[in-house]
N, C-alpha and C positions, 0 to 999 in steps of 0.2 A: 507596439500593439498594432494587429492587421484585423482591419476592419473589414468584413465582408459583407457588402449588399445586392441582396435577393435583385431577380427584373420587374421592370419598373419601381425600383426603390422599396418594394414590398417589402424585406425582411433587411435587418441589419444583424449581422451575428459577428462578437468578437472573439478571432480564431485563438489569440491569444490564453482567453478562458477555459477556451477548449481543450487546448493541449495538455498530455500527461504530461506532469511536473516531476513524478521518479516511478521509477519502478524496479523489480528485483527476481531474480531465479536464485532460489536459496536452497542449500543444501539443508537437510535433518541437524544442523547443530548452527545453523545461523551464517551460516559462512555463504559467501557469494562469489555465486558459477556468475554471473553478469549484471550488470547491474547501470539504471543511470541515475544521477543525484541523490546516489545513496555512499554516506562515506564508508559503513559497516555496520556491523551486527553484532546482538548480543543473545547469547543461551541462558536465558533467565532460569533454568530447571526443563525438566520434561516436559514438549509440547509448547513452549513460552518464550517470544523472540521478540527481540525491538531493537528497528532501526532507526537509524539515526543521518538524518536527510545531511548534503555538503551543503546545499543554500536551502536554510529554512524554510516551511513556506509561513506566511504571513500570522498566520494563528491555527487552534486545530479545530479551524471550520473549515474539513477539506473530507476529499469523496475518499477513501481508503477500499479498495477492493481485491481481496486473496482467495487464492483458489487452493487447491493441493490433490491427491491422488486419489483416484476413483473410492478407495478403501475407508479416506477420511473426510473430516469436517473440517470448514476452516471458521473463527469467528475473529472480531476487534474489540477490543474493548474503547467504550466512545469517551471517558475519562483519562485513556491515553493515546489519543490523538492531538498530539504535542506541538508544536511551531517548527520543534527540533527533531522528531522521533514521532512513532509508532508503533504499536504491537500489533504481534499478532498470536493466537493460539489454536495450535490444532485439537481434534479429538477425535476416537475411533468411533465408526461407526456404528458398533455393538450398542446394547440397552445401556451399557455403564457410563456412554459416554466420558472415559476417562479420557485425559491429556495422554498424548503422543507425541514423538519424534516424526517428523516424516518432511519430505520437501516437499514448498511450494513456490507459488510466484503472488507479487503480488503490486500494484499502479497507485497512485496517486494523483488527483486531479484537484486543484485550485488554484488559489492566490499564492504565488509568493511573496514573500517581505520584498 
């Protein structure tokens, strides 16, 4: 742990906490263009992916943030935000908001075990 403090001891921040713990460039079926402390993916159906972290992180009280392509939505589901894994689910941007295929990226930030 790197502890960092502000001038004249004004602030203490640990960098530690701060650093992304994994993140992902995912193709449309789960598959990864790059990736760090992510061991792989899974294509749960259309639109529906979960990764599955190399060093867990500590429980799934952690930040999860996805992004994807101008055309779509990205969401998480906060009951599967796992110790071990992740989801994630796209959707089109239309009224139907139905589930889609489409690639995205996507970080994680917290504790690990």
């Amino acid at each position: 742990s790197i502890v960092v403090t502000g001038e004249g001891n004004s602030t203490t921040t640990n960098l530690q906490q701060g650093l992304v713990k994994a993140w992902a460039k995912c193709t449309n079926a789960a598959g990864l263009d790059d990736s760090f402390n992510i061991s792989g993916g899974t294509d749960n159906g259309t639109g529906d992916y979960t990764y599955a972290y190399t060093n867990n992180m500590a429980n799934g009280n952690f930040c999860q943030v996805t992004d994807t392509t101008f055309a779509s939505l990205s969401s998480y589901d906060g009951g599967e935000m796992l110790a071990a894994s992740f989801n994630v689910r796209i959707f089109t941007r239309q009224d139907s908001l139905e589930l889609i295929d489409d690639v995205h990226v996507s970080q994680v930030s917290g504790d690990l075990a």
